[in-house]
N, C-alpha and C positions, 0 to 999 in steps of 0.2 A: 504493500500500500504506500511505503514511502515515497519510493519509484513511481508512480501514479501521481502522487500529489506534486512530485518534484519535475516532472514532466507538462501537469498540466498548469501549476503557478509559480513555478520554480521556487529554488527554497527561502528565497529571503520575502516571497508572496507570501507563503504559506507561516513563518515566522509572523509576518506582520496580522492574517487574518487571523491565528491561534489568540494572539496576545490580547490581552484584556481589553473590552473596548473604553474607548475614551470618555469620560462625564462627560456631562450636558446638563446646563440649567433649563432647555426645553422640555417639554413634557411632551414624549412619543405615544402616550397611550390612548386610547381608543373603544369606547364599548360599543359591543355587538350584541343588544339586548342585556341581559343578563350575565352576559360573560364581556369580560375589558381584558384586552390584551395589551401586553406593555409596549409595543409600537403595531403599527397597522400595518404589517408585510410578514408574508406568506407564498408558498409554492401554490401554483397551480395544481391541481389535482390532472394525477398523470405524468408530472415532470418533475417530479421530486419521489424517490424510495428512499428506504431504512440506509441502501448502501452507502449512499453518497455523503451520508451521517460524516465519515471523515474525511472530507472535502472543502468542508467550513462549520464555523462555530455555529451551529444549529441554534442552541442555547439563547442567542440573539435575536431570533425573527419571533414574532409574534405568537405564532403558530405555526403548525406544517398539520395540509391537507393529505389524506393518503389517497393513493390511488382507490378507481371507486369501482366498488363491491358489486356483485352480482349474487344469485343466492343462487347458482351452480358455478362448475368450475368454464370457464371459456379461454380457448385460445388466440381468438383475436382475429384477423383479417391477415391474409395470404400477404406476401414477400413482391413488390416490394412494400414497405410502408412510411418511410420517411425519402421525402427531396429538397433541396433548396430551391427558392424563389428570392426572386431579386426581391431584398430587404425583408425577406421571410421564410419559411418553412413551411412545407405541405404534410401533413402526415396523415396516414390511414390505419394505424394503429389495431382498434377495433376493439380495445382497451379488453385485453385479457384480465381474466382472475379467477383467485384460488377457489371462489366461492365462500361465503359465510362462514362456515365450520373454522376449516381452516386461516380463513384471516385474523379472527379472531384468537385463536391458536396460536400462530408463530407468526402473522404480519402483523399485528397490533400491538401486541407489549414492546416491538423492536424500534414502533414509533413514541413510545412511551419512556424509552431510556432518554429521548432528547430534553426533559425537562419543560417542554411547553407544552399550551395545549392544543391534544390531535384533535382536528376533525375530521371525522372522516364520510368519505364518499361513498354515497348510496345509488346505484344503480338500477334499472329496469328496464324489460323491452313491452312490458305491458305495466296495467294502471297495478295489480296484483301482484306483481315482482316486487315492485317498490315496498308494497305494505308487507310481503312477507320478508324482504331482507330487514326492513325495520323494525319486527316480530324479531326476525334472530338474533337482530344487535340489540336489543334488551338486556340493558344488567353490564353491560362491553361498557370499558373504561376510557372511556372518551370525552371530548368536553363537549361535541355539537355534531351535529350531518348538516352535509350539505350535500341535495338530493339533484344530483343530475339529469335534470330533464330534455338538457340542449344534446344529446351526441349523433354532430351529423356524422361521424365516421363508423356509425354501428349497421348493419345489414338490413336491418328496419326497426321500427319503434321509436326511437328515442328522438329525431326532429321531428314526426306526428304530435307525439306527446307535447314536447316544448313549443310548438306553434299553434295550439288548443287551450284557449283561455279556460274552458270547462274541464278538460282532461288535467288539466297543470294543477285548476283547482281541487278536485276529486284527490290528485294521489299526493297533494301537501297535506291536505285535510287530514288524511289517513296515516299518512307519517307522524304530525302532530299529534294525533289522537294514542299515538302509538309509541312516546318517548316524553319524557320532562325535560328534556335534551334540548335548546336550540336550535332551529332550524332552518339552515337558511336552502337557498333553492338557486342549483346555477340555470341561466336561462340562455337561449339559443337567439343570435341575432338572424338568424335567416323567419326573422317577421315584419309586417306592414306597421305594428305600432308596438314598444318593446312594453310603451306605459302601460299599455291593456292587459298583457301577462302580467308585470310584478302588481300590480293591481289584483290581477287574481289569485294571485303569491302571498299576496298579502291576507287579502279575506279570506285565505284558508290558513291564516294564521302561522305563516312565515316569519322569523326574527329579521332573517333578512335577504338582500336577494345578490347574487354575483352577475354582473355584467362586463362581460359576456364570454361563451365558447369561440370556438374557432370558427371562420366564414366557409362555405363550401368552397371547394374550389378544383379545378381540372389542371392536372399538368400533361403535356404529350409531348412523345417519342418522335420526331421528324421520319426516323430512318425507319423504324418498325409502324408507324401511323396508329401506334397505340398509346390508351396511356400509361403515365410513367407507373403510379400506383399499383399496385396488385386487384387492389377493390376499386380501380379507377379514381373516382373525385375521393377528395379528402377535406379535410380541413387546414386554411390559412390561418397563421398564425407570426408573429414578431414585428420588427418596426411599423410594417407596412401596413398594419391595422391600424395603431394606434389611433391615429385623427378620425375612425369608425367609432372605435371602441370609446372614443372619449365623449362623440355626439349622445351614441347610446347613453352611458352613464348618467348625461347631463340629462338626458330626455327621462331614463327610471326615476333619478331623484328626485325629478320633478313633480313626478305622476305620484308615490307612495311617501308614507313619514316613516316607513321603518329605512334603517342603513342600507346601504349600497358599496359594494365592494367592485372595484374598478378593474377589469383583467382586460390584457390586449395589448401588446407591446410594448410593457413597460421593461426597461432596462439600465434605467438611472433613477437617484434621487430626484432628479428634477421631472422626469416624466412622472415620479408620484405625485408631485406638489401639481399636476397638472390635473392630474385625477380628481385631486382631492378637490382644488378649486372650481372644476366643475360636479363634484356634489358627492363622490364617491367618501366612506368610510375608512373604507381600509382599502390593498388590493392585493392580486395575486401575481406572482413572478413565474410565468414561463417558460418562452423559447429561449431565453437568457441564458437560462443556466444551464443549456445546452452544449453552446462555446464556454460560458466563464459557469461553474458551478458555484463561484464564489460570491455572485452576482447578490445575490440575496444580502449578506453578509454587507456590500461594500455601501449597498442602498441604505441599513439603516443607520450604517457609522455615516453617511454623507447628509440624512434626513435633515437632522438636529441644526445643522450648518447652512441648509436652504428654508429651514424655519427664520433662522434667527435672522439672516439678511434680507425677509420682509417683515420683521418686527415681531413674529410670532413669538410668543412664550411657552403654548402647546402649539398642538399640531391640530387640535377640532375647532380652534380659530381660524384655518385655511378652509374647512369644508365649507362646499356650497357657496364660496363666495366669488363664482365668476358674476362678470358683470357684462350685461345684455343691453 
């Protein structure tokens, strides 16, 4: 593993990300309902495992989301499943998993050694899945779900679901009715109005809502006239969403009082404070930590230092306060 780490931030990176982080008279923390976290950054669900644990101080981000659960085991979508796109990444994933039983088993407590708190991802490819994996995770030591309704990179179900204000409401409902746990709900932008879902996120009693997954997207092969994918279209993801993902944001915040969590090509400090000022709570760190895993890490030691140079003293003095 040293070998790893010395390769991928060389050692006097990896020296500096261990060492203690620096004080701050800002205040980075953040509540998500019932649960406040001590800064508002988090992996994306899907781009962060247990492994990557020694790659940077975990310890430091807010929370880490786990990859998200299904209540069988699944292998995912056919080879290929990741490409690059200019100023982003396509991926087809198909988000394998161990299934319930076992996540719970040996993937859960390995998210548990990091010190923060896990949320973890709850999966479905019908309204049914969702309520029975939330059944299983009953009693699982974890501080929240956030219920994955957006996955366009799944075979079918899951952008049905997330683009059905009645279907999104039905299986939050059922999630809530099914955990004392926090709940937030990640939601799919491949929709006409984003407000209308977390709106119906919300009246089924959502804590709060993430905005948003990945955009669909086609890549293709010139020479073979296919596409690049295995499963064909995938999901768009990294820089090149951003100025979407941020419209989005501004547009949920708008619509709902509960928090909004900002995901979409964020990769600096400064594209959080961007977030945040168009309305977002917290957010989630991605295709970033893809090239740098230490990305997460370098965002909250930078946070504190793009607070203070517009006057901020916390950081929920920046929220919602773009100006129109």
């Amino acid at each position: 593993m040293t070998e790893v780490l010395d390769r991928t931030t060389g050692r006097d990176d990896r020296d500096r990300l261990f060492a203690t982080a620096p004080g701050s008279a800002v205040d980075l923390a953040v509540p998500l309902g019932p649960l406040t976290l001590a800064n508002p950054v988090m992996p994306a669900s899907g781009c962060f495992g247990p492994e990557l644990g020694p790659l940077l101080p975990v310890r430091e981000l807010g929370a880490v989301v786990t990859k998200t659960v299904f209540a069988q085991r699944r292998s995912g979508n056919p080879s290929h499943r990741l490409t690059e796109s200019a100023l982003g990444m396509l991926n087809s994933v198909g988000i394998p998993s161990p299934g319930t039983s076992r996540f719970v088993r040996d993937v859960l407590p390995r998210y548990r050694e990091f010190g923060v708190p896990v949320i973890a991802s709850v999966g479905g490819l019908t309204v049914d899945e969702y309520w029975q994996v939330a059944d299983e995770l009953a009693g699982a030591e974890c501080a929240a779900f956030e219920v994955n309704v957006s996955c366009p990179n799944l075979e079918h179900g899951g952008l049905a679901i997330g683009a059905d204000p009645a279907a999104v409401e039905a299986v939050v409902a059922g999630v809530v009715a099914r955990t004392p746990l926090p709940v937030l709900v990640k939601l799919t932008p491949g929709v006409t109005d984003i407000g209308e879902i977390a709106r119906a996120a919300e009246q089924a009693g959502a804590t709060a809502v993430t905005v948003s997954n990945t955009f669909p997207a086609l890549a293709v092969d010139v020479r073979s006239r296919r596409a690049v994918l295995g499963n064909g279209v995938g999901g768009l993801s990294g820089p090149a969403v951003k100025p979407l993902a941020l419209r989005l944001v501004w547009q949920a915040a708008s619509a709902v009082d509960i928090p909004v969590i900002g995901c979409g090509g964020i990769s600096s400090a400064r594209d959080v404070v961007e977030f945040l000022i168009a309305g977002a709570t917290a957010v989630q760190v991605g295709t970033a930590t893809f090239t740098r895993p230490y990305a997460m890490a370098e965002i909250v030691r930078d946070l504190a230092h793009h607070c203070a140079e517009l006057g901020a003293g916390a950081v929920h003095e920046l929220i919602g306060t773009l100006r129109t």
